[in-house]
N, C-alpha and C positions, 0 to 999 in steps of 0.2 A: 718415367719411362718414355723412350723415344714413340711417337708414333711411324710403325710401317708406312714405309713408304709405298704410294699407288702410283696405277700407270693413268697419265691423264693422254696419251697418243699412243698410238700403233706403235712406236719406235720404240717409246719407251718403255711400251709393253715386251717386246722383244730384248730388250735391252736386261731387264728383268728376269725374263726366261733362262739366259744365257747363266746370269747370278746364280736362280734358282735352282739349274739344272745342275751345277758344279756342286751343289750341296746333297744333289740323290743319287750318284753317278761316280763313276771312277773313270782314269782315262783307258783302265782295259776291258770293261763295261760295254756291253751292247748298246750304240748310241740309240736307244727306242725307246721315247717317252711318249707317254698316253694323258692326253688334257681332259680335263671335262670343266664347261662353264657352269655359273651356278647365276641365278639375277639376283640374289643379295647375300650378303656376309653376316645378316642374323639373323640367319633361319635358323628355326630349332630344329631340323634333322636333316645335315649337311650330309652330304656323301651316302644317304639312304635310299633305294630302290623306291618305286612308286605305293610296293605290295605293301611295304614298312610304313609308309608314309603317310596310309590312309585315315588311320588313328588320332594324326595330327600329335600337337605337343613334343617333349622335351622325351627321348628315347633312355636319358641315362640311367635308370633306376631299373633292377633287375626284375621286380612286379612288373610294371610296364612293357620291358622286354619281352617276357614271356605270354605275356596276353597277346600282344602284339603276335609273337610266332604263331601262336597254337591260336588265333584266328587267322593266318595265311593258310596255315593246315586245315582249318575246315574248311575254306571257300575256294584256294585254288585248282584240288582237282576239278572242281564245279566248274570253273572259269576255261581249265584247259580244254577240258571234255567237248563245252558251248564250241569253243573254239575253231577246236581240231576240225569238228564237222561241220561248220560251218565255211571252212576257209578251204575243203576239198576241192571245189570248184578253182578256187584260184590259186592253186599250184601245181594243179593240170593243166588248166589254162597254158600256165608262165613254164612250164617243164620245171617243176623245181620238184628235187627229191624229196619223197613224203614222210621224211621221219620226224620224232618227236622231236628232235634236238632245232630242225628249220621250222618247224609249227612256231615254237614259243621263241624263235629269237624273234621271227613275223608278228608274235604276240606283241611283244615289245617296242618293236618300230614302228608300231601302226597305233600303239593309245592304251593296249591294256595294263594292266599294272599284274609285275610280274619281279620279283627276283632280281633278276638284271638291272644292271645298272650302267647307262650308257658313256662310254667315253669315245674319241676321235683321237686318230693319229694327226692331226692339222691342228696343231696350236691357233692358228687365225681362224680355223671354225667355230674351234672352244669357246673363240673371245667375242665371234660373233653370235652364240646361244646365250654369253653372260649379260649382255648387254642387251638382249632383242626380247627378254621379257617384262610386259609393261606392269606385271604386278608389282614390280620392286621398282620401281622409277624413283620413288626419294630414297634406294637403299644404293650404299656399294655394290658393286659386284662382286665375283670370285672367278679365278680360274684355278681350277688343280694339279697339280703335276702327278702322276704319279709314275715311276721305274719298274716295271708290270715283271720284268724278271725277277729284278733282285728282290719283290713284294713274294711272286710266286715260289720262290726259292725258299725264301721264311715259312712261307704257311705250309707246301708240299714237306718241309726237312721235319716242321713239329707234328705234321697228321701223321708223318710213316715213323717217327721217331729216328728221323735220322737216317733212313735207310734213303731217301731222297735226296739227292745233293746240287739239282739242278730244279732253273725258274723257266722253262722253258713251256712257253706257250701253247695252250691246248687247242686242238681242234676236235671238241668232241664229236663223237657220229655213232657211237652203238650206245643203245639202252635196256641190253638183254641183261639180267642178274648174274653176274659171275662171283665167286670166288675175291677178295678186297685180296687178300694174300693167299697167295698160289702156294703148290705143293714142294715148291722150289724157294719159296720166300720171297716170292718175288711181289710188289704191291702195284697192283692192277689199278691203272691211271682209269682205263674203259669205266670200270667199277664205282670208281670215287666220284665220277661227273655223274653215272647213273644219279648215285645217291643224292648226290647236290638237286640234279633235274629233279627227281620225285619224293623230293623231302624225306628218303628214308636213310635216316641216320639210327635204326635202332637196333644195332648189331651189340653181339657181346665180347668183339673179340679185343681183347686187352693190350695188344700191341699198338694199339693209336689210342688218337687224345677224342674227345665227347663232345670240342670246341671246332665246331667248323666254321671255320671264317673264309670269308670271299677269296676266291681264286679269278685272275686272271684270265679270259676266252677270248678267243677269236671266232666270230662266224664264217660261215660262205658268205658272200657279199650277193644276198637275194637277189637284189634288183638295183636299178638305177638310184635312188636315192642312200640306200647304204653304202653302195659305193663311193657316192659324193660324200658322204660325211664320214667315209672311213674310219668305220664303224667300228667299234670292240665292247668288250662286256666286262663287267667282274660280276661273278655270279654269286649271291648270297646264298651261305649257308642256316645252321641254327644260330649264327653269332648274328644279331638284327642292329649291332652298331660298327657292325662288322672291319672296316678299315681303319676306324680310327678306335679301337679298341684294343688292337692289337699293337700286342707291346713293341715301345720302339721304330714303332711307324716313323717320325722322322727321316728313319734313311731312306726312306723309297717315297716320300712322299711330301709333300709341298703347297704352296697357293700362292696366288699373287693377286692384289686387289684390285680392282675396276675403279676408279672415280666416278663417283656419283653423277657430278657436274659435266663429265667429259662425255658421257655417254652416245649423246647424238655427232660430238666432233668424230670421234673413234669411228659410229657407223660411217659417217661421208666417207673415212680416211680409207675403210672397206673395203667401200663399193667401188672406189679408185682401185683399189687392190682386185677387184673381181671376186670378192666377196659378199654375197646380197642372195635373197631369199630365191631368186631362179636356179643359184648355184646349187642351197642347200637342200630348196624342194625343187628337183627337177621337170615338174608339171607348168599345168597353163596355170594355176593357182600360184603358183611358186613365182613366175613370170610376171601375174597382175598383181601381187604385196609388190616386188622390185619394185614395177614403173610407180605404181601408190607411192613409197616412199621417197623413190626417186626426185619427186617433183608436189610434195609435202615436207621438205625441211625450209 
């Protein structure tokens, strides 16, 4: 069997992309793909949220799955709760609206482990997260592709049964309890993200599936660093191997590998590009890694 080929430059990383993108993608297709970098290609729990990940180890096994959930269910409300009041102060501060749905994406951007799962609309960001972590230095890297409608289209048509026929990206903002199907038949999008936000999947109503797997989000763009790394989510449901468990992934989804060896040429080729740690942390921090690296190769 042929070894995949990797991108050992910028170019040929792009070069790649373009391949990649014609395999998840139609030409009458929203041209909108979502990257995430990863710093090595043999990690045991690829494309897993931080919450999933703290367990460590190989996610495949349906025991493990479940331990793994039903300990997210006992410590996350604990974690949002610390959270929520703690971080009052800093979204008066910033004017940013005080709902649950801007708490926990702020959860997430800032170090806690949470659900989400971060991806960027800048392909050359992606490729600068796959490469700029130094735990995997003798590993490959990864970058992801993945086609956030036609993924969200698959998971939205099998939760409603069908009654869903579009991938069309969420902006959630209400988390009051409503009604999942309305008195009209209508399947209430508000409803579905509730449940997803506060792990409550324990409804009896027969007309959808028991299998909730990650859905596609879009945030508000908090502050200056989400913005710079143009930001998106997939958000995990009870499915804790979530994307890549779901049947038929292939269409909507993809990688393309990093060279091991090429890793510092790629950053130089970066920083040329305007790609380097002041871009992606917009602080004085972010500012002093650049010049550090800058004049450390």
């Amino acid at each position: 069997m042929n070894k995949e080929k990797s991108a050992k430059t910028v170019s040929e990383f792009i070069d790649l992309m373009h391949e990649k993108i014609a395999t998840i993608s139609t030409p009458s297709e929203i041209k909108n793909i979502w990257f995430r970098g990863e710093g090595s290609n043999n990690i045991s729990t690829p494309l897993v949220p931080k919450a999933f990940r703290q367990r460590g180890g190989s996610l495949n096994d349906t025991f493990t799955k479940k331990t793994a959930y039903e300990d997210v269910i006992n410590i996350e409300s604990n974690l949002k709760s610390s959270f929520f009041r703690e971080a009052e102060m800093f979204l008066n501060k910033k004017g940013i609206n005080n709902n649950e749905w801007n708490k926990y994406f702020l959860m997430q951007h800032y170090g806690m482990q949470t659900r989400l799962l971060d991806w960027t609309e800048s392909a050359l960001i992606s490729l600068y997260f796959s490469i700029s972590d130094s735990h995997f230095k003798e590993d490959d890297s990864v970058v992801w592709l993945l086609s956030p409608h036609s993924y969200n289209k698959s998971v939205l048509s099998k939760l409603s049964n069908g009654t869903i026929q579009t991938g069309s990206i969420y902006f959630p903002q209400k988390a009051n309890k409503i009604e999942l199907i309305d008195k009209n038949g209508e399947f209430n999008r508000d409803e579905l993200f509730r449940m997803y936000l506060n792990l409550d999947f324990e409804h009896n109503h027969k007309s959808y599936e028991k299998e909730f797997y990650p859905l596609a989000i879009y945030p508000y763009l908090l502050d200056e660093r989400m913005r710079n790394q143009k930001s998106c989510f997939t958000i995990f449901g009870n499915e804790v191997n979530g994307i890549l468990d779901f049947k038929d992934n292939h269409k909507f989804l993809t990688k393309i590998i990093i060279d091991k060896n090429s890793k510092i040429k790629i950053r130089k080729e970066l920083e040329l590009l305007g790609i380097s740690e002041r871009d992606i942390y917009p602080d004085l921090s972010g500012i002093s890694k650049s010049i550090e690296n800058k004049y450390s190769f």
